[in-house]
C-alpha positions in Angstrom: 0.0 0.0 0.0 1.2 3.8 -0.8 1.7 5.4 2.6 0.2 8.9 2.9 3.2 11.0 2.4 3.6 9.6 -0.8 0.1 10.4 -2.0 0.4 14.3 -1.3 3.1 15.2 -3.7 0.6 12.7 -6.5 -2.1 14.3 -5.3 -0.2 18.0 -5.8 0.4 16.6 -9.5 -3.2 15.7 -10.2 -4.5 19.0 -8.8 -2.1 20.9 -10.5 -2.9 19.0 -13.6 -6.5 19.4 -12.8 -6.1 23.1 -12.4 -4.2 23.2 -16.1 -7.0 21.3 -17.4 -9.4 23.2 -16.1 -7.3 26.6 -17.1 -7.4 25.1 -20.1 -10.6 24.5 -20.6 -11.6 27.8 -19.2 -8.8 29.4 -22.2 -10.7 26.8 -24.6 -14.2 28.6 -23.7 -13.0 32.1 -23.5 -11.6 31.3 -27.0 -14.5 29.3 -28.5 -16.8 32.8 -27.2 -14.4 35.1 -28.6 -14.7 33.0 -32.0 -18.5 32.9 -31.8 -18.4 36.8 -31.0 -15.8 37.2 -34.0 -18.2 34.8 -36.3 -21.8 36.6 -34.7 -20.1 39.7 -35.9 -19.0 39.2 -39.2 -22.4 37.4 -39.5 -24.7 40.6 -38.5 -22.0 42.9 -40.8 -22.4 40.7 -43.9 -26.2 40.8 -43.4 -26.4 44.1 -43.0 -24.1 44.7 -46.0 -26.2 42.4 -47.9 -29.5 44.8 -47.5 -27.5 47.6 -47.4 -27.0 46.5 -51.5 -30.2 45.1 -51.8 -31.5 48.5 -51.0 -29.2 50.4 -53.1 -29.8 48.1 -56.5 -33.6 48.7 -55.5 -33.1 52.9 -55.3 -31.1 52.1 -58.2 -33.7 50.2 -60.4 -35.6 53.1 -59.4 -34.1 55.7 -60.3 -33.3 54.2 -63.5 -36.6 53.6 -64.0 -37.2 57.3 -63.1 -35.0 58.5 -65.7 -36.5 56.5 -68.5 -40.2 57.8 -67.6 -38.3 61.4 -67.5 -36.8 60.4 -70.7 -40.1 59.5 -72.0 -41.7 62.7 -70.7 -39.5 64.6 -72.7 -40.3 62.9 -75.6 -43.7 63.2 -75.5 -43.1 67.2 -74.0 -40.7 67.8 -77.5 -43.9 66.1 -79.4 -46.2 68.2 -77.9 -44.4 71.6 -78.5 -43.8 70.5 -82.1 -47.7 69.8 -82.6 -48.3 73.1 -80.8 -45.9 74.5 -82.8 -47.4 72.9 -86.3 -51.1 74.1 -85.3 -49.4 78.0 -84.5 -48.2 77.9 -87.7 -51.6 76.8 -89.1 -53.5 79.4 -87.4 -51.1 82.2 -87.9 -50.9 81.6 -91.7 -55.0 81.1 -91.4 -55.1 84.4 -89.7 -53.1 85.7 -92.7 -55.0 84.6 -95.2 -58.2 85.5 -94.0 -56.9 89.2 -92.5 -55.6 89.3 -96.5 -58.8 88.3 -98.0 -60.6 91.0 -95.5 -58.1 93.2 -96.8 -58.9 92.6 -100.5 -62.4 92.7 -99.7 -62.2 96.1 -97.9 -60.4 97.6 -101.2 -62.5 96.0 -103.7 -65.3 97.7 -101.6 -63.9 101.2 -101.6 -62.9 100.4 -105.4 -66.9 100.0 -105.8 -67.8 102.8 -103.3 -65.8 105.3 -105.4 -67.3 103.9 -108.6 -70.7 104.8 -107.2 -69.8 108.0 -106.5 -68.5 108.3 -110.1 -72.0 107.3 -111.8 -73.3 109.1 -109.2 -71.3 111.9 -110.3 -71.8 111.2 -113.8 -76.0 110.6 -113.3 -76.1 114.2 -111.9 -74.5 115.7 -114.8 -76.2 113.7 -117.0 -79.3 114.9 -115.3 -78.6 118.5 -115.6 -77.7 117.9 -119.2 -81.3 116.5 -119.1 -82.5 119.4 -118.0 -80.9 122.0 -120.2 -81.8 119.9 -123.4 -85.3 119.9 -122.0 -85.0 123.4 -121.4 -83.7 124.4 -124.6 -86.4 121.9 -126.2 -89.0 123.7 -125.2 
């Protein structure tokens, strides 16, 4: 049988190695959590980078899709004027030719107006010549 004085310096060496084990066990947790924290971490940063691109290619897409309804506007703005600008034209050269044809009308109506006044002119002395022959006649 071991006496007892033997057994303390084997127990020293078990506790010692017991308190290694557990020291290292205690280093193998603390490292394991750091890992976890280290792994939780890039975990939560790659998800949030993840909808943090999500989100942009989405404001992207719309603002692309934006700029081709802008685009389109344009277009359709640039159409517009161009109609707008095709009917002016229209009206203005309507307005010409019927401000010309009032015009032309307006002469041709003083043209006639004077011409009356000419026979007119022209009855009355052929009136009093009417009356002197009739005079004379008698």
């Amino acid at each position: 049988m071991i006496k007892s004085a033997e057994l303390v310096p084997a127990r020293r060496n078990i506790l010692a190695e017991k308190h290694c084990a557990i020291q290292t066990i205690h280093e193998f947790i603390s490292k394991k959590r750091d890992l976890f924290l280290v792994e939780y971490g890039l975990s939560v940063k790659r998800d949030d980078l993840l909808l943090l691109e999500t989100t942009a290619s989405r404001r992207e897409d719309e603002l692309m899709h934006a700029a081709k309804l802008l685009e389109e506007d344009a277009t359709n703005f640039d159409e517009f004027l161009r109609n707008t600008n095709i009917l002016t034209q229209k009206t203005i050269s309507s307005a010409d030719y019927y401000v010309k044809e009032r015009f032309e009308k307006l002469v041709y109506s003083q043209k006639l107006k004077s011409e009356i006044i000419l026979h007119k002119t022209e009855i009355s002395k052929n009136a009093d010549m009417l009356i002197q022959l009739r005079v004379y006649e008698l």
